[in-house]
Every structure is written in C-alpha cells, then in structure tokens.
PDB file of N, H, CA, C and O in Angstrom:
ATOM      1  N   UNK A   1     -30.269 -73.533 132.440  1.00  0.00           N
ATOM      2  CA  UNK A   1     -30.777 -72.482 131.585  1.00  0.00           C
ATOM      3  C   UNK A   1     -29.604 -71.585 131.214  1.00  0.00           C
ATOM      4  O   UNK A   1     -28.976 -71.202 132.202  1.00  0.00           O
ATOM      5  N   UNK A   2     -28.996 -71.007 129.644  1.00  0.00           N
ATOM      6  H   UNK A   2     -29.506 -71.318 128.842  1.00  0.00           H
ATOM      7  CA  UNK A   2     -28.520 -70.511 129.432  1.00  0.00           C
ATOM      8  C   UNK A   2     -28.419 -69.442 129.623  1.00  0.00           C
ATOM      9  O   UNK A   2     -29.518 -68.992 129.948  1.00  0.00           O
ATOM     10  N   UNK A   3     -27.518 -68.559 129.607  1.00  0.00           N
ATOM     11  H   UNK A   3     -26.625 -68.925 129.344  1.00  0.00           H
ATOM     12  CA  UNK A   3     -27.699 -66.794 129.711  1.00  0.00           C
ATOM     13  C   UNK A   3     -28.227 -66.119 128.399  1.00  0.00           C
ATOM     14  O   UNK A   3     -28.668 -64.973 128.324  1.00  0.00           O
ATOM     15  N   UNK A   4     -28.100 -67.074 127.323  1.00  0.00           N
ATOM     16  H   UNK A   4     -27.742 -68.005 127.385  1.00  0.00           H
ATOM     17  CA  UNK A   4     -28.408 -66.360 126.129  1.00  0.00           C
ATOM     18  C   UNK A   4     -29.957 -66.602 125.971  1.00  0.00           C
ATOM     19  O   UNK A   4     -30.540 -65.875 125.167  1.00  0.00           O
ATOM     20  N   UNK A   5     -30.704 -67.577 126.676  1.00  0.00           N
ATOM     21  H   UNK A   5     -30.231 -68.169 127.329  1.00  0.00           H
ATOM     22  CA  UNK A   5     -32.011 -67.827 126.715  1.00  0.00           C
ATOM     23  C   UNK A   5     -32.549 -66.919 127.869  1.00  0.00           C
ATOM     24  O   UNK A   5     -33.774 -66.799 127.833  1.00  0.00           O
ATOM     25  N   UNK A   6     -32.059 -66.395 128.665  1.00  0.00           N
ATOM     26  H   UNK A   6     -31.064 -66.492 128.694  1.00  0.00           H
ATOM     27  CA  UNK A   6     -32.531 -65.212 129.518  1.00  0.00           C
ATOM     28  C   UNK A   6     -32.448 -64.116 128.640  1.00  0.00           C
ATOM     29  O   UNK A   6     -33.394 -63.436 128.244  1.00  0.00           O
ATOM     30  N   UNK A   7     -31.419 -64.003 128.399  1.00  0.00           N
ATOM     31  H   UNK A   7     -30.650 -64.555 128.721  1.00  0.00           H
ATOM     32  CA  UNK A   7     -31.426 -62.544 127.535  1.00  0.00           C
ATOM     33  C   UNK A   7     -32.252 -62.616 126.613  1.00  0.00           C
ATOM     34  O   UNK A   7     -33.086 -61.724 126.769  1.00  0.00           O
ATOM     35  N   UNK A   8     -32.531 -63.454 125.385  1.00  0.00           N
ATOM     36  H   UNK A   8     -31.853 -64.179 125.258  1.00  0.00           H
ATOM     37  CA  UNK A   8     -33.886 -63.636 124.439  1.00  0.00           C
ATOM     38  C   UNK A   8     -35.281 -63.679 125.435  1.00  0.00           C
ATOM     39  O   UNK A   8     -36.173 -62.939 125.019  1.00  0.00           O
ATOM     40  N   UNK A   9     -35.527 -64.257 126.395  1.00  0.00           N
ATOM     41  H   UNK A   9     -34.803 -64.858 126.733  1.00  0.00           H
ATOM     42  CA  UNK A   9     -36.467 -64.001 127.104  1.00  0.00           C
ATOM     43  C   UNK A   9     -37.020 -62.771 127.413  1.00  0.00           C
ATOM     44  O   UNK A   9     -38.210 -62.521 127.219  1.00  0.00           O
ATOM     45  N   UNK A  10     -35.653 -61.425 128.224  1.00  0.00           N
ATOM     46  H   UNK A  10     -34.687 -61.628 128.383  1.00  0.00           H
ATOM     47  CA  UNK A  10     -35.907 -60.409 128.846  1.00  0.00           C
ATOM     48  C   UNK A  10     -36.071 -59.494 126.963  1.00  0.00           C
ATOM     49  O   UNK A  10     -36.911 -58.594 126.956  1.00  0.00           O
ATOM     50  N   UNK A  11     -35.579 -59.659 126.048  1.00  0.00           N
ATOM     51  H   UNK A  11     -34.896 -60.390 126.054  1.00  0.00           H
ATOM     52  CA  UNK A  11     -36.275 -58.987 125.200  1.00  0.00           C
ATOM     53  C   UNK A  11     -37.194 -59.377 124.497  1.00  0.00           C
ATOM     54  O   UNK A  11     -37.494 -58.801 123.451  1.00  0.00           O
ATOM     55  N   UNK A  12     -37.643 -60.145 124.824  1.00  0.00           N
ATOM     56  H   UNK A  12     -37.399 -60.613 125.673  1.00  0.00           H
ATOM     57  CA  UNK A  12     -39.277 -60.336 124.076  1.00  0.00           C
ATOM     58  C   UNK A  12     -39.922 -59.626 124.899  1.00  0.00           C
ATOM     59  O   UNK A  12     -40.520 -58.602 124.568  1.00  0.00           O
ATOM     60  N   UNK A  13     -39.869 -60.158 126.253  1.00  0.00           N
ATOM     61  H   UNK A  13     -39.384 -60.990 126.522  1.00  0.00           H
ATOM     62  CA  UNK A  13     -40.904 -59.152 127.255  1.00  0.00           C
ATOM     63  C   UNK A  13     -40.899 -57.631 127.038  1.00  0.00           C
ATOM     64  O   UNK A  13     -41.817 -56.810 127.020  1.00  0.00           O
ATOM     65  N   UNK A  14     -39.294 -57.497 126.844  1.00  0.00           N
ATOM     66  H   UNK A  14     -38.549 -58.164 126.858  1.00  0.00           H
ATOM     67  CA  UNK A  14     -39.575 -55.587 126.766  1.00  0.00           C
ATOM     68  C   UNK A  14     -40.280 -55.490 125.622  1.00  0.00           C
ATOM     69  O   UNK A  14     -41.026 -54.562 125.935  1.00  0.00           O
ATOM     70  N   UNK A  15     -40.683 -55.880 124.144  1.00  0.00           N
ATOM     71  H   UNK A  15     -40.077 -56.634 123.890  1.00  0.00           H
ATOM     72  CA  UNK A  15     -41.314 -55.698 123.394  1.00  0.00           C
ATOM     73  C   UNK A  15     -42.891 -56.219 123.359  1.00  0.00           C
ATOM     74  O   UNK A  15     -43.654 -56.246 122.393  1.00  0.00           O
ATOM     75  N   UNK A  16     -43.194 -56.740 125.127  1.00  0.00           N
ATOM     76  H   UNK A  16     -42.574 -56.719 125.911  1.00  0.00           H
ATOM     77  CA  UNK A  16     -44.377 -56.695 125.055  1.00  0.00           C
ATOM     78  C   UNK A  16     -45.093 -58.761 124.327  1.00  0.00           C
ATOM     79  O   UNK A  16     -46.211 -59.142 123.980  1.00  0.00           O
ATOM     80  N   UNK A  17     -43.987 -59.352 124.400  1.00  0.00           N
ATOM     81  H   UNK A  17     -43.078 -59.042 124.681  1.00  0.00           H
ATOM     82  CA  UNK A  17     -44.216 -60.578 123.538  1.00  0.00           C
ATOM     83  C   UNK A  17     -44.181 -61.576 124.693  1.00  0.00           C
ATOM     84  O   UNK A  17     -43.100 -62.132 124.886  1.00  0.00           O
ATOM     85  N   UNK A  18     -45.195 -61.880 125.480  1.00  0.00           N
ATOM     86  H   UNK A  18     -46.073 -61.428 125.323  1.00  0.00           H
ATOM     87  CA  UNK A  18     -45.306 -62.711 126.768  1.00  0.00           C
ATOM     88  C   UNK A  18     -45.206 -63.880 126.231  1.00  0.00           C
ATOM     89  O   UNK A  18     -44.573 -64.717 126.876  1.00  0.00           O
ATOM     90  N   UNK A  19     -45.788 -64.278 124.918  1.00  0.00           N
ATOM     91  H   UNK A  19     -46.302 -63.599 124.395  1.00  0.00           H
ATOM     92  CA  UNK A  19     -45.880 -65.968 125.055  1.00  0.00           C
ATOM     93  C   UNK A  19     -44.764 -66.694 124.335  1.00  0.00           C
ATOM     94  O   UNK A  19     -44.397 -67.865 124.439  1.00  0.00           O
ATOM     95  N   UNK A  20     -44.179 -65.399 123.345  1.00  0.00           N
ATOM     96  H   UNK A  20     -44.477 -64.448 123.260  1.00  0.00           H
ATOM     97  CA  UNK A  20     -42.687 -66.029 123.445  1.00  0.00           C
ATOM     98  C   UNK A  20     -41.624 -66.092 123.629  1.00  0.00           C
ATOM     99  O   UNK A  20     -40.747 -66.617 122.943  1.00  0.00           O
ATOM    100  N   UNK A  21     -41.517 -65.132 125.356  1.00  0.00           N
ATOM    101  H   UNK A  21     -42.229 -64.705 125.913  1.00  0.00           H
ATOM    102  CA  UNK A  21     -40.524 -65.320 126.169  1.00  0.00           C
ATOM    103  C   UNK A  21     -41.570 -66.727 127.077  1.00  0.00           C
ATOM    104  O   UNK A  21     -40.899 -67.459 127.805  1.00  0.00           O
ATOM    105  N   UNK A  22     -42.567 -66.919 127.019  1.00  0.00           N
ATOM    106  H   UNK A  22     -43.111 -66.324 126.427  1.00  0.00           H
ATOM    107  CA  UNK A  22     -42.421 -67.726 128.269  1.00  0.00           C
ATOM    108  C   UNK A  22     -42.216 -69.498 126.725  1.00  0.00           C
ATOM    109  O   UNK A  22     -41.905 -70.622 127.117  1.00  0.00           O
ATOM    110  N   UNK A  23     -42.362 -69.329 125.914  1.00  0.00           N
ATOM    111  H   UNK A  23     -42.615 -68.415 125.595  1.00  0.00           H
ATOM    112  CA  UNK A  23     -41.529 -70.216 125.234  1.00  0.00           C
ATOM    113  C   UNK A  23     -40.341 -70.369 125.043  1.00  0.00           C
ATOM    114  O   UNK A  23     -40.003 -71.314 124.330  1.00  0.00           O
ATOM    115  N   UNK A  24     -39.354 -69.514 125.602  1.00  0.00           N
ATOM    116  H   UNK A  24     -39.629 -68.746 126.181  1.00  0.00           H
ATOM    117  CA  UNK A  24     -38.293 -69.729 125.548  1.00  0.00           C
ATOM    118  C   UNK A  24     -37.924 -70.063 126.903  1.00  0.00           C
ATOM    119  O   UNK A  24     -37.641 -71.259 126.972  1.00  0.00           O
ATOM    120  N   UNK A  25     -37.825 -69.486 127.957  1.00  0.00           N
ATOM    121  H   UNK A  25     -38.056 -68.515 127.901  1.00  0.00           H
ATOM    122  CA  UNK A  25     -37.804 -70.148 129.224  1.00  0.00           C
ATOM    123  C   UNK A  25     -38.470 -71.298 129.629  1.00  0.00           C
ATOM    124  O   UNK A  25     -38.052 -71.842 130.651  1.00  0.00           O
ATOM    125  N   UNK A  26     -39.630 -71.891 128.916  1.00  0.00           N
ATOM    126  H   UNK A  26     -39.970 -71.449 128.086  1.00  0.00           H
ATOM    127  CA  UNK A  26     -39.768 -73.312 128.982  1.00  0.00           C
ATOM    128  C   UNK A  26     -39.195 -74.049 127.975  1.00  0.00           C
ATOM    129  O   UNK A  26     -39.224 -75.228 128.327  1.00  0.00           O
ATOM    130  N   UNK A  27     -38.745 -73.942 127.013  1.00  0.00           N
ATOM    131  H   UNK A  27     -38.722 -72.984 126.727  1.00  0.00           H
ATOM    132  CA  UNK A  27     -37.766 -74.680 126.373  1.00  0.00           C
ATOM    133  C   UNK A  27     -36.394 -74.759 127.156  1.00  0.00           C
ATOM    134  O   UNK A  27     -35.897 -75.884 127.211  1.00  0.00           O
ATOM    135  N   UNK A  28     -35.794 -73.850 127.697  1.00  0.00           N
ATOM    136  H   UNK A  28     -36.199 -72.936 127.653  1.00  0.00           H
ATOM    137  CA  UNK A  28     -34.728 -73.535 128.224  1.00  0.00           C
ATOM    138  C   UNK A  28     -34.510 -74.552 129.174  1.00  0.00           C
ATOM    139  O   UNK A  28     -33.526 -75.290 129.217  1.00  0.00           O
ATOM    140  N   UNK A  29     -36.018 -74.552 130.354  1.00  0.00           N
ATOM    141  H   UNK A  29     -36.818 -73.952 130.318  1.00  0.00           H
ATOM    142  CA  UNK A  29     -36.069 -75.594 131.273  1.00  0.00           C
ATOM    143  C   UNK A  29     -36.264 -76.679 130.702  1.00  0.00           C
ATOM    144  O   UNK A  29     -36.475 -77.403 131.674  1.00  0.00           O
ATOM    145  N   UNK A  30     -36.362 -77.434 129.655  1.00  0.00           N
ATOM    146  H   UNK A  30     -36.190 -76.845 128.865  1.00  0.00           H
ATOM    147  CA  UNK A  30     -36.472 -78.661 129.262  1.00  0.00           C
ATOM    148  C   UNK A  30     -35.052 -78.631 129.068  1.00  0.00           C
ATOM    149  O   UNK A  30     -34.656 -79.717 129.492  1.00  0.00           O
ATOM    150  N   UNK A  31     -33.950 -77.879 128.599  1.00  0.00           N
ATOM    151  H   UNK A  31     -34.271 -76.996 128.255  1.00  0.00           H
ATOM    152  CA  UNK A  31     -32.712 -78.312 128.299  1.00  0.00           C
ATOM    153  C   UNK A  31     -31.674 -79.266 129.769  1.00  0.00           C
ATOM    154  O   UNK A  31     -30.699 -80.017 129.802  1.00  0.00           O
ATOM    155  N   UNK A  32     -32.727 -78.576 130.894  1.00  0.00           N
ATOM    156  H   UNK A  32     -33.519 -77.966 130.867  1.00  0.00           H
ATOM    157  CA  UNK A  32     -32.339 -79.266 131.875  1.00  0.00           C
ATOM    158  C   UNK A  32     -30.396 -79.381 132.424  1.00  0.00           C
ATOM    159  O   UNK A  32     -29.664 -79.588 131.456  1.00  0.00           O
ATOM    160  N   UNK A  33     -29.867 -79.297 133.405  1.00  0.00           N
ATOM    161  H   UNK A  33     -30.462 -79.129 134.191  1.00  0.00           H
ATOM    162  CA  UNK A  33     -28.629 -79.006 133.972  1.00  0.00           C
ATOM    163  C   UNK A  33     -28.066 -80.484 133.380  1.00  0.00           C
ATOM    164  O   UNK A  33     -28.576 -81.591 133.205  1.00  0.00           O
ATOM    165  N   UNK A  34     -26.558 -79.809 133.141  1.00  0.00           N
ATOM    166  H   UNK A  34     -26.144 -78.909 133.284  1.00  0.00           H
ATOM    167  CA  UNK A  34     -25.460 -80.727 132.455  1.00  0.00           C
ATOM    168  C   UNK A  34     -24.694 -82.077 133.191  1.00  0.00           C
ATOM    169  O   UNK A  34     -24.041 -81.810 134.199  1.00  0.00           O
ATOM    170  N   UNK A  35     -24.715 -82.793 132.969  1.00  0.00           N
ATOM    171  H   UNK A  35     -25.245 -83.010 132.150  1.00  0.00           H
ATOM    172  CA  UNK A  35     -24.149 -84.050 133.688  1.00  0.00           C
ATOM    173  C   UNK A  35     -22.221 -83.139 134.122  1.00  0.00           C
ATOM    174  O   UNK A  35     -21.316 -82.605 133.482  1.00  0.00           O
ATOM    175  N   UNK A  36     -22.483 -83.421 135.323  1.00  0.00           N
ATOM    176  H   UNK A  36     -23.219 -83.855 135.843  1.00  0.00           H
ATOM    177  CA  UNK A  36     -21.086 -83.079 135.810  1.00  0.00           C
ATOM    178  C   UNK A  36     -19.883 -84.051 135.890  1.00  0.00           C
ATOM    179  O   UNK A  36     -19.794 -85.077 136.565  1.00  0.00           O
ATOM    180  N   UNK A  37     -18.647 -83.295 134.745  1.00  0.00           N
ATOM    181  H   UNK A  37     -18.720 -82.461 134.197  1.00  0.00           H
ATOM    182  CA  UNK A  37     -17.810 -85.002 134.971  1.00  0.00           C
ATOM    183  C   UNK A  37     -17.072 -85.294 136.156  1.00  0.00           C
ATOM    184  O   UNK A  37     -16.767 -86.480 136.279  1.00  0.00           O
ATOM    185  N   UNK A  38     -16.609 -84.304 137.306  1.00  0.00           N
ATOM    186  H   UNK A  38     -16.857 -83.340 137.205  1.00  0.00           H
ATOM    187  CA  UNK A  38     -15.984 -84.950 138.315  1.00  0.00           C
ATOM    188  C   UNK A  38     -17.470 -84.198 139.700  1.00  0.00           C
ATOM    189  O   UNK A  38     -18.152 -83.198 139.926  1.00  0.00           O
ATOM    190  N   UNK A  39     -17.186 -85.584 140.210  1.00  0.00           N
ATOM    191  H   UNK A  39     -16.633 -86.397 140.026  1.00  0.00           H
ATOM    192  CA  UNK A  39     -18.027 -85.584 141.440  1.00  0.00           C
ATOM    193  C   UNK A  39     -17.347 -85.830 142.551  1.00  0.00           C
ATOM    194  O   UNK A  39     -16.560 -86.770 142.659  1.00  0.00           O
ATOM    195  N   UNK A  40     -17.597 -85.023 143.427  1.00  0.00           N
ATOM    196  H   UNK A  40     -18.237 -84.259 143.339  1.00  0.00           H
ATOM    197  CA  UNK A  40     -17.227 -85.113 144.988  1.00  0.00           C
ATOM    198  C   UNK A  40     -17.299 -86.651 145.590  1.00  0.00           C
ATOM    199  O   UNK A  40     -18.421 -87.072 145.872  1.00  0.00           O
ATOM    200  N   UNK A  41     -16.206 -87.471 145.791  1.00  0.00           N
ATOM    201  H   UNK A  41     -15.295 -87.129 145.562  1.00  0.00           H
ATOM    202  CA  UNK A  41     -16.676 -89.119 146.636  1.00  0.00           C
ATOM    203  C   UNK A  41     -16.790 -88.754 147.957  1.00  0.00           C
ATOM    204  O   UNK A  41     -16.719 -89.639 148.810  1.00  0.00           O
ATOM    205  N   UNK A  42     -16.995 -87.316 148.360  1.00  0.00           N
ATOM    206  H   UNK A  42     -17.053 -86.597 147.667  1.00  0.00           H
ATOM    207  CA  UNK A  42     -17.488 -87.084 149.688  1.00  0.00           C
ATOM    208  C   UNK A  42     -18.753 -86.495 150.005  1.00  0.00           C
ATOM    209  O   UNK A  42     -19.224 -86.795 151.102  1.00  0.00           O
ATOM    210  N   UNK A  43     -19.426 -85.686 149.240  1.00  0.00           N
ATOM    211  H   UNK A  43     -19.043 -85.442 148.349  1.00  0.00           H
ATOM    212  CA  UNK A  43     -21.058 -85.294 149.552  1.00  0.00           C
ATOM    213  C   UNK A  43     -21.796 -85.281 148.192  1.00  0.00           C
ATOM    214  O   UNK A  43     -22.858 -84.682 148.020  1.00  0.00           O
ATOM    215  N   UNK A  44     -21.040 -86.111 147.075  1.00  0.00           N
ATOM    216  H   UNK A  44     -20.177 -86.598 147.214  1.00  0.00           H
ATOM    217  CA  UNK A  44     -21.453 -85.924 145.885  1.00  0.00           C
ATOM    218  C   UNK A  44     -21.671 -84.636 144.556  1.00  0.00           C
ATOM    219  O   UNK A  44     -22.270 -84.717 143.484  1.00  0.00           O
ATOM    220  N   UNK A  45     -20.908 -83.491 145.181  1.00  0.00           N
ATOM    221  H   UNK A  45     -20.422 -83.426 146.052  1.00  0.00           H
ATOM    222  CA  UNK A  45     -21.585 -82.473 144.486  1.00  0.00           C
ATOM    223  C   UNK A  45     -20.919 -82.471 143.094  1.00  0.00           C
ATOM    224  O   UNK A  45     -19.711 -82.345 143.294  1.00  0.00           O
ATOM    225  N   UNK A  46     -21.186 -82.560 141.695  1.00  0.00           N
ATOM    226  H   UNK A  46     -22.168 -82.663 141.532  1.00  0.00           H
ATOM    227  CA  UNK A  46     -20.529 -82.133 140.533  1.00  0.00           C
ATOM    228  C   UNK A  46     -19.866 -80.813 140.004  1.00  0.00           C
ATOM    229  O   UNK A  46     -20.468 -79.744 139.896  1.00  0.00           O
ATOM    230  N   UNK A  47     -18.448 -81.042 139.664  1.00  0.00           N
ATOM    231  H   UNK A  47     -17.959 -81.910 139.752  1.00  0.00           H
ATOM    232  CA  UNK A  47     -17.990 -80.203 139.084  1.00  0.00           C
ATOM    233  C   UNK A  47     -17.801 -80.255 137.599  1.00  0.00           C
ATOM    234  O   UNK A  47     -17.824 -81.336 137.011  1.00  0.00           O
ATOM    235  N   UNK A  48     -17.573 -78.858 136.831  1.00  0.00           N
ATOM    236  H   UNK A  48     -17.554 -77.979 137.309  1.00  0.00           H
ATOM    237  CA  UNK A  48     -16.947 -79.211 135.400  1.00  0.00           C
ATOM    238  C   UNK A  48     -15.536 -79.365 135.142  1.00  0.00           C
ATOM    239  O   UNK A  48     -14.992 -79.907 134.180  1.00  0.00           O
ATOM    240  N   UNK A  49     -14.964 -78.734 136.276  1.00  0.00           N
ATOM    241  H   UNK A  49     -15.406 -78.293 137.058  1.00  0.00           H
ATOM    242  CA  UNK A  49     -13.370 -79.365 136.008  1.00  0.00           C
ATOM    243  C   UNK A  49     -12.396 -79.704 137.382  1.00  0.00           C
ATOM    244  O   UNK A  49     -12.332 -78.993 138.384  1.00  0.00           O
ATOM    245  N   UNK A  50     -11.827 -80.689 137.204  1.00  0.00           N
ATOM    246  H   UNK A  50     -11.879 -81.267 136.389  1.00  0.00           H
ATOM    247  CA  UNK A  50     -10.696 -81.418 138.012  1.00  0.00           C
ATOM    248  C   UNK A  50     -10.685 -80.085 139.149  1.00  0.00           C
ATOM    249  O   UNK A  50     -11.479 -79.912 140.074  1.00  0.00           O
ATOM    250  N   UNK A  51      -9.770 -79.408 138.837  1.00  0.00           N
ATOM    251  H   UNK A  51      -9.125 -79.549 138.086  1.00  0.00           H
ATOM    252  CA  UNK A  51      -9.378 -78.502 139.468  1.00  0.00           C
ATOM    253  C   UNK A  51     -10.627 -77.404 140.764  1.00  0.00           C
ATOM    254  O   UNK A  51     -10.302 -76.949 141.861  1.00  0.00           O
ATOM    255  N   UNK A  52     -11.867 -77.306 140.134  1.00  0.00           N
ATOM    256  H   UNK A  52     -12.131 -77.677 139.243  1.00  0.00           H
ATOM    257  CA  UNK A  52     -12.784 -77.277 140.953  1.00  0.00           C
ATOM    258  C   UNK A  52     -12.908 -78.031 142.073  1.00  0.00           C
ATOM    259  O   UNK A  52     -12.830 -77.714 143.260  1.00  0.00           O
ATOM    260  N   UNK A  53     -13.152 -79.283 141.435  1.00  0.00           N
ATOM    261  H   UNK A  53     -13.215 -79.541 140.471  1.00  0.00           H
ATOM    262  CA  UNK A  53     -13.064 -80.405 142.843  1.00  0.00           C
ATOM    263  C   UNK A  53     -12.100 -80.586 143.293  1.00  0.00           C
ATOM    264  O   UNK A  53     -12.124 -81.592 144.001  1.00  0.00           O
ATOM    265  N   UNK A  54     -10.799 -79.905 143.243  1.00  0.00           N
ATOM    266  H   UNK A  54     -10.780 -79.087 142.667  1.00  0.00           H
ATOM    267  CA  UNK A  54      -9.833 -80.271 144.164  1.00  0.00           C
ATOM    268  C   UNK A  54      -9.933 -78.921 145.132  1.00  0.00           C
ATOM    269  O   UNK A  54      -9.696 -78.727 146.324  1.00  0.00           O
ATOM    270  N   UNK A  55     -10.442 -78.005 143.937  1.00  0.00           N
ATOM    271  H   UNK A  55     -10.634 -78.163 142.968  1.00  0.00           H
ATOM    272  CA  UNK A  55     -10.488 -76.789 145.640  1.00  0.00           C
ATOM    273  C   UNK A  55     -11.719 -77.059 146.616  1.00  0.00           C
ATOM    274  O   UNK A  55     -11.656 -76.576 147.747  1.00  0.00           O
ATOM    275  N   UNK A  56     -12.848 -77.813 146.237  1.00  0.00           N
ATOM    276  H   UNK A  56     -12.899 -78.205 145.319  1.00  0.00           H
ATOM    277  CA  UNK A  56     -14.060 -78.178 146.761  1.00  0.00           C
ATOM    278  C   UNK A  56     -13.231 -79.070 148.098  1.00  0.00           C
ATOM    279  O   UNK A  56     -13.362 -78.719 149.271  1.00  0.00           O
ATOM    280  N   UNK A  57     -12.415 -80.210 147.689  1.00  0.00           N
ATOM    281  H   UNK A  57     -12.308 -80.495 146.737  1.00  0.00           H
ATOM    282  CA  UNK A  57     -12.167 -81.229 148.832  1.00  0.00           C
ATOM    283  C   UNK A  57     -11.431 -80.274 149.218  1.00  0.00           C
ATOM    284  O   UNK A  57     -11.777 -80.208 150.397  1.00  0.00           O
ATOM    285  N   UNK A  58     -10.415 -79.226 149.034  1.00  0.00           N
ATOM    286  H   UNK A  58     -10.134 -79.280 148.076  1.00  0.00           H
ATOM    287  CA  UNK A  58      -9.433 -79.198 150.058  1.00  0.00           C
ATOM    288  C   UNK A  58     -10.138 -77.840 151.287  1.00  0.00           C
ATOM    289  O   UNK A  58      -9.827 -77.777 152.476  1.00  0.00           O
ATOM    290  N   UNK A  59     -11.079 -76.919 150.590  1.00  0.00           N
ATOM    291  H   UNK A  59     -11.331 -76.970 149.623  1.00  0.00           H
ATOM    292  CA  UNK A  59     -11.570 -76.228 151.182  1.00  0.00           C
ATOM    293  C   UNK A  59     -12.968 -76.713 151.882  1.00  0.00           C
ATOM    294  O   UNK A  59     -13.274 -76.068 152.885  1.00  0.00           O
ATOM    295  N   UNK A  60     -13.438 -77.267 151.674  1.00  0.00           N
ATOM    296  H   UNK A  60     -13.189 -77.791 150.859  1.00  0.00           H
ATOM    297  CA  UNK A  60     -14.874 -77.823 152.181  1.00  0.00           C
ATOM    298  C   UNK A  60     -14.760 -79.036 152.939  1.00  0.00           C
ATOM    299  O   UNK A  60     -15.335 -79.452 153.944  1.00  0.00           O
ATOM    300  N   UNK A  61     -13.586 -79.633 151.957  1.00  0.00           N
ATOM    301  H   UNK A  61     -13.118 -79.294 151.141  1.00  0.00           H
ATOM    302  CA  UNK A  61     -13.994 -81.132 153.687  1.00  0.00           C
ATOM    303  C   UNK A  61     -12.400 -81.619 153.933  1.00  0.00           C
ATOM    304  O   UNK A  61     -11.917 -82.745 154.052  1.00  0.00           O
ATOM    305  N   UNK A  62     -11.737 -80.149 153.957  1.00  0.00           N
ATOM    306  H   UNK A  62     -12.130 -79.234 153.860  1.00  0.00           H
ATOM    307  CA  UNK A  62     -10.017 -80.542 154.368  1.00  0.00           C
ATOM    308  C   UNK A  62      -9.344 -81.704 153.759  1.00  0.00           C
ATOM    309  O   UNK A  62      -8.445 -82.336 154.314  1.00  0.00           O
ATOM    310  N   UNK A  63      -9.705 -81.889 152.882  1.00  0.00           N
ATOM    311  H   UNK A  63     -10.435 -81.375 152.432  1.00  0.00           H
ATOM    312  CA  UNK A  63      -8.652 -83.540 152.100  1.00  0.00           C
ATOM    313  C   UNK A  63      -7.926 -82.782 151.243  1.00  0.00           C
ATOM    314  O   UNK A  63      -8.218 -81.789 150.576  1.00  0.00           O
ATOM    315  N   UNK A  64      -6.933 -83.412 151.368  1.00  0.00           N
ATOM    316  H   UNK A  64      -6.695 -84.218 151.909  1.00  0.00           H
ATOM    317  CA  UNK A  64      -5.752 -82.802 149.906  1.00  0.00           C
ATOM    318  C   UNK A  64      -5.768 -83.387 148.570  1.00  0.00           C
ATOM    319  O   UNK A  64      -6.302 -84.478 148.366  1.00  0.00           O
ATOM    320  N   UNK A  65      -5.292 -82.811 147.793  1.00  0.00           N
ATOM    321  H   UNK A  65      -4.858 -81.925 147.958  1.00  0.00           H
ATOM    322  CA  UNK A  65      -6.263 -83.607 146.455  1.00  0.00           C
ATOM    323  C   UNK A  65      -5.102 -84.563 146.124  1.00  0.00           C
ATOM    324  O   UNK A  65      -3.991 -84.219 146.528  1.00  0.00           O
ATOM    325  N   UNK A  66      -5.228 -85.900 145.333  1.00  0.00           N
ATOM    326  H   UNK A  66      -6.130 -86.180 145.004  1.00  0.00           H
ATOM    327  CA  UNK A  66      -4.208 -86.700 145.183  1.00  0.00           C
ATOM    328  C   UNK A  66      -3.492 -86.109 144.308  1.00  0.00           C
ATOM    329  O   UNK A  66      -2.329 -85.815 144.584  1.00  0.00           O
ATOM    330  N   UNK A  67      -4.021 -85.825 143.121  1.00  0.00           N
ATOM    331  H   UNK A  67      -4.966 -86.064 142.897  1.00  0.00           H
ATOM    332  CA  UNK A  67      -3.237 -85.112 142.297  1.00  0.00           C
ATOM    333  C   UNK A  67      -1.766 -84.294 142.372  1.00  0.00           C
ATOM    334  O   UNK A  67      -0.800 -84.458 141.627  1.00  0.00           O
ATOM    335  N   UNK A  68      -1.867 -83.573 143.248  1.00  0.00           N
ATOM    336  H   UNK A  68      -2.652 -83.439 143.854  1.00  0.00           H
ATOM    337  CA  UNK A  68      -1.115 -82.845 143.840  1.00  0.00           C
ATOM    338  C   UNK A  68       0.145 -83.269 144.564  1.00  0.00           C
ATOM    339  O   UNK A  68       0.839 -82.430 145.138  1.00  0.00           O
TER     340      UNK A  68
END
C-alpha cells in the first residue's frame, strides 16, 4: 500500500467520505506488495537493493557479502 493511497484515504475520511476512502484502501490492497529482486539464500527475506542484502547477511546471519 502506497503512502499516497493513505494520504487520499485519511482525507476523504476527514471530509466525512467513508465509502471512498474505504475504496481506496481496498484498491490499494489489491495492488498487493512488490516482487523483491534480491533475496536472502539464507531465510529468504526480499530486498530492493543489492546493498540491503548485503547488510541483511552481514548483520543478521554474520556472512560477508561476496561482492565485497
């Protein structure tokens, strides 16, 4: 879910417009979370960039990243 679909959400509600903030937060949830391109080959978790998952392995399961 985007931040810009929260924020359209939280102002419909302040103007009192329930059914189309809760149309936008169910659209929002149909957009559903982004395929992550690098994944952990140790507990699987997805990142969006290289560099994430190298601080993920070196801080979370002590491996040094090859890269490096």
């Amino acid at each position: 879910m985007s931040r810009l679909a929260l924020v359209a959400a939280l102002e419909a509600l302040e103007v009192g417009d329930v059914s189309h903030a809760t149309e936008i937060l169910l659209g929002a949830l149909e957009d559903g979370p982004t395929a992550r391109a690098c994944r952990c080959p140790v507990c699987g978790l997805g990142f969006e960039w290289p560099g994430l998952l190298d601080h993920h392995l070196r801080f979370s399961h002590d491996v040094e990243s090859e890269a490096a």
